[in-house]
N, C-alpha and C positions, 0 to 999 in steps of 0.2 A: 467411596472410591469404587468403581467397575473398570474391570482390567478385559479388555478382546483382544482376541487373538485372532490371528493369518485373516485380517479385515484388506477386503478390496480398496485398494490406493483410492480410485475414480469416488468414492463419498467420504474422502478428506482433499481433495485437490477438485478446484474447478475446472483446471485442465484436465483433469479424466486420463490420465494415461494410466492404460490399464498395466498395473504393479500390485504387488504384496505387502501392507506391513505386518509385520511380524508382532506385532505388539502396541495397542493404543491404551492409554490409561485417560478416564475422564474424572475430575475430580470437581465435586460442586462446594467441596466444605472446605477452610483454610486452612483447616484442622490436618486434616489427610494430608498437606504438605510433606508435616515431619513424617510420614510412613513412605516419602519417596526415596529410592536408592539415587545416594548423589554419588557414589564412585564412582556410577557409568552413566550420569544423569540421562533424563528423556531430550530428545529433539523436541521443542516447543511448538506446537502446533495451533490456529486459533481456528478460521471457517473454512482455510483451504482456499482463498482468493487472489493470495501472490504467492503461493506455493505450487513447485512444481515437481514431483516424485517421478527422476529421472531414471531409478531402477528399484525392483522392488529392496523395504527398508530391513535391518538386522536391527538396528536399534530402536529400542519402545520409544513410542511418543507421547506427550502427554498434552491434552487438552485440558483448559480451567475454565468450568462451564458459570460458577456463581456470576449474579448479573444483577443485583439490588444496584438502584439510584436512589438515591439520598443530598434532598436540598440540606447541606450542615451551613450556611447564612445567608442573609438575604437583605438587604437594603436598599432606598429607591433608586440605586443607580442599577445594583450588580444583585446577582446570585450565583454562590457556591453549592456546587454539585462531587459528591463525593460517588464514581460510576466504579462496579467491579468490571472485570475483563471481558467477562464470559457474555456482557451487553452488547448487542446489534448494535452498530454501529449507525445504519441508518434509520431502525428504531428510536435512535436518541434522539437525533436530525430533527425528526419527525414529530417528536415527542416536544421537544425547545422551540420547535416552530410554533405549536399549538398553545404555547403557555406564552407566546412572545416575547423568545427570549433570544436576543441576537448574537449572531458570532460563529454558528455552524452550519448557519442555512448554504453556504456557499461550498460545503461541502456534502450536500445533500446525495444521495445513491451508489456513497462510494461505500461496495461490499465489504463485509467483514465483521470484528468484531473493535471492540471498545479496546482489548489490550493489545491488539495489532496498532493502532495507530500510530503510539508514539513513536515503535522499534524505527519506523523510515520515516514518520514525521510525517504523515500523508496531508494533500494539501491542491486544491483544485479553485482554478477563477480566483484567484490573485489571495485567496488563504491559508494557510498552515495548520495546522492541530496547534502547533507550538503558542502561534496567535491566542489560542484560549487556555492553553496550560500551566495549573500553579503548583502540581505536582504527581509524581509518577511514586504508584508503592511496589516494590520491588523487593518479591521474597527471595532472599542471597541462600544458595545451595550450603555454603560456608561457614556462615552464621547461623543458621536455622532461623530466623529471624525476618521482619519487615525492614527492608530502608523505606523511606521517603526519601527522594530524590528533586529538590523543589525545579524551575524550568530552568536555571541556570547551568546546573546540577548535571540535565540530560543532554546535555552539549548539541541541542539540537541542531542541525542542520538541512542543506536541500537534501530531502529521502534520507536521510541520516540521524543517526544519534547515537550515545552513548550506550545505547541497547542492543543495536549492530556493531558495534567496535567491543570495548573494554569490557560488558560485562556480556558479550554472547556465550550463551550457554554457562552462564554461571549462577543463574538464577530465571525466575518468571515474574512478569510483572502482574499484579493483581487485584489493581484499580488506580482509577487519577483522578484527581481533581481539579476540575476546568471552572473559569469566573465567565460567565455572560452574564449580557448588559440588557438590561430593561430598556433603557434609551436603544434610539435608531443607532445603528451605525453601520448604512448600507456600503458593501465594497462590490463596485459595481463597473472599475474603469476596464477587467478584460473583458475583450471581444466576446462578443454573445451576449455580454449582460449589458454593454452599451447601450443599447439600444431602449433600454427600458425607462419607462417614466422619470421624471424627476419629481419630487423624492421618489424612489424606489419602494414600493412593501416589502415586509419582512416574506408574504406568503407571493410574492409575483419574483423575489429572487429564487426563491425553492423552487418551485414552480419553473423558473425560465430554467436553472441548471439541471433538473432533471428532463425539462424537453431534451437541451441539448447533449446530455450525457445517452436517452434515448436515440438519439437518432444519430448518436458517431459510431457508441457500443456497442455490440452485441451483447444480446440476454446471455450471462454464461450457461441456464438453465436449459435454452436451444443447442447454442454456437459451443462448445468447451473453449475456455480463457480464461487468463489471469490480468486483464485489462490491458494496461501500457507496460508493455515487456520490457522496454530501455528507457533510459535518465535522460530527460532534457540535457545536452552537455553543454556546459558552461567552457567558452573558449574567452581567450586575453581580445579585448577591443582592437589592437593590431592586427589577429590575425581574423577577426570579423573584417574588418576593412578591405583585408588583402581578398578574400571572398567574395564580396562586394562586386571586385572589379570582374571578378568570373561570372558572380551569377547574383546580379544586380536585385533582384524579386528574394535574396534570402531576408526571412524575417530573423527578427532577433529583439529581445526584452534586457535592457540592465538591469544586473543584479549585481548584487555583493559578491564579489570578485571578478566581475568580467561581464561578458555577453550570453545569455541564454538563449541558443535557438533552438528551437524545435525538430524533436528526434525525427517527430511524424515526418514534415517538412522534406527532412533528409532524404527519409528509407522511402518518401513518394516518390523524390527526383533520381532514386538509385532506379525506380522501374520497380518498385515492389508493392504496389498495392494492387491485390485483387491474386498476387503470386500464389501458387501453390506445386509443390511435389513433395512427394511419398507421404501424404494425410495430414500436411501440416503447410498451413500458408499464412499471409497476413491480409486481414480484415479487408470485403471491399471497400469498405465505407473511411475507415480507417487503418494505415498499415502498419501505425504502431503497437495495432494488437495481436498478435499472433493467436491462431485458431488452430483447434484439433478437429479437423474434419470428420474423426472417427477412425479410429483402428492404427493412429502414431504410438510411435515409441520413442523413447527417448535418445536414441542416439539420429532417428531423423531432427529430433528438434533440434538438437545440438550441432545438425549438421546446415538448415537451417538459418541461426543464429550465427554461425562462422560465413554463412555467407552474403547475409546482411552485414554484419561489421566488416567484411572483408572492400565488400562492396560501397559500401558509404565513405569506409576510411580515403578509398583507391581517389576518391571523387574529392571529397571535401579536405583529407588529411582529420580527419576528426573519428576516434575510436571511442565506439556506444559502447556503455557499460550496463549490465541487464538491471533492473528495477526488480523484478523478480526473482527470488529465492529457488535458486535451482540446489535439490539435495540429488548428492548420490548415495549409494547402497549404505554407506557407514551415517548418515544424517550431516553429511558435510558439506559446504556449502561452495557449490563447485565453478571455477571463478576459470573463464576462457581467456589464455594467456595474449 
């Protein structure tokens, strides 16, 4: 366990706004767990890629760096992989690509790490983490102790799960177990991957989604970003239709509960892409990213974000809800009424 102190915000947040925390713990051993104070548990922290530290923090944080993969079975259809947290995310992508092993190529360049995934369920080109998950280990602050959590278990949902609800802040999760398939099984019907051969390869889907993740995103190592700032919103098929008749070109995808249109979509037809004031704007390329152009603070972003949702609602009757983890000073997760 290494404990830092009054650590610059901007190399835990890939939004970079420059803040204080007061306190970072990084723990590699599983061991070191029980020596965490759970009275006043840490804010859980992983690469800093959907986090965004809105003023500098009072409470320690703690990161879980262990990162061992381990095939625990394998037969000619599937293989089990037992990953810890503290695993790159597209490290592993990269890694299952090479061994030909399908099921996460479609989630190929999305930053972070291994135990950020399941907390929102991350999920890009028509797949889910959930799609390959048969269980989440979850050290309980309460119990001193491991749960397994099997996929049922994390109540997964869109950007959702039982890791953002029930047990936030009640524990840290610190490893999972995901089944991929030896066998093809390319998903290739969203847009962008259309286009691609039939059959599809395993290494021409990885390949096509990191083109096109290249060329929507910015590098957050350039641009400061936390990727797509707000949740696809799911509206009722009624009031998609009624939408329709205003503004015939909106797309929209069914899904389980309703219609999913596209946030990007919206906040372009609000007039906000390529937008910028006081060091903070949204993406030219895309304007569901929001960017720190250098020298923001947190209450421009906030200010912002109130005017993109204010502005999309005015338009469509439809309220974005952020995708992004915005903590304020106490590590709480600050939710724009």
């Amino acid at each position: 366990m290494h404990i830092l102190y009054n650590q610059p915000a901007e190399a835990y947040s890939t939004f970079r706004l420059h803040n204080t925390l007061s306190e970072v713990i990084l723990i590699d051993e599983l061991s070191d767990l029980a020596a965490v104070n759970t009275e006043h548990p840490p804010v859980i922290i992983g690469e800093g890629s959907n986090t965004v530290f809105l003023a500098s923090q009072d409470r320690p944080l703690l990161r879980f760096l262990a990162k061992s993969r381990t095939i625990t079975a394998e037969n000619k259809q599937h293989v089990e992989l037992h990953v810890e947290a503290g695993h790159n995310w597209h490290e592993l992508v990269t890694w299952a690509v090479a061994q030909q092993l399908w099921g996460l190529e479609n989630l190929a360049l999305i930053p972070g790490s291994v135990g950020a995934a399941p907390v929102q369920n991350i999920g890009a080109y028509g797949v889910e983490f959930s799609d390959v998950c048969s269980y989440v280990d979850f050290y309980d602050w309460t119990e001193r102790k491991i749960r397994r959590l099997d996929n049922k278990a994390c109540q997964f949902a869109y950007r959702d799960s039982i890791f953002k609800q029930q047990l936030q802040g009640k524990g840290i999760i610190v490893a999972v177990g995901l089944v991929l398939n030896r066998e093809s099984k390319p998903v290739v019907s969203y847009p962008g991957l259309d286009t691609l051969p039939v059959p599809a390869s395993l290494q021409q889907i990885y390949q096509q989604v990191i083109a096109i993740r290249q060329a929507k995103l910015p590098d957050y190592k350039v641009i400061a970003n936390c990727g797509s700032f707000f949740k696809n919103p799911v509206i009722s098929k009624a009031q998609y239709q009624l939408l329709q008749s205003s503004f015939a070109k909106i797309p929209g995808f069914i899904v389980e509960g309703g219609i999913k249109v596209p946030a990007a979509w919206l906040i372009d037809q609000a007039g906000f892409k390529g937008y910028k004031q006081d060091n903070v704007g949204c993406y030219e390329h895309q304007p569901l990213v929001l960017v720190n152009f250098g020298g923001a603070d947190g209450p421009a972003l906030l200010a912002l974000v109130r005017l993109i949702r204010q502005q999309v609602q005015a338009l469509f009757q439809i309220m974005l809800d952020p995708e992004v983890r915005l903590l304020d000073s106490n590590g709480q997760h600050y939710v724009e009424s």
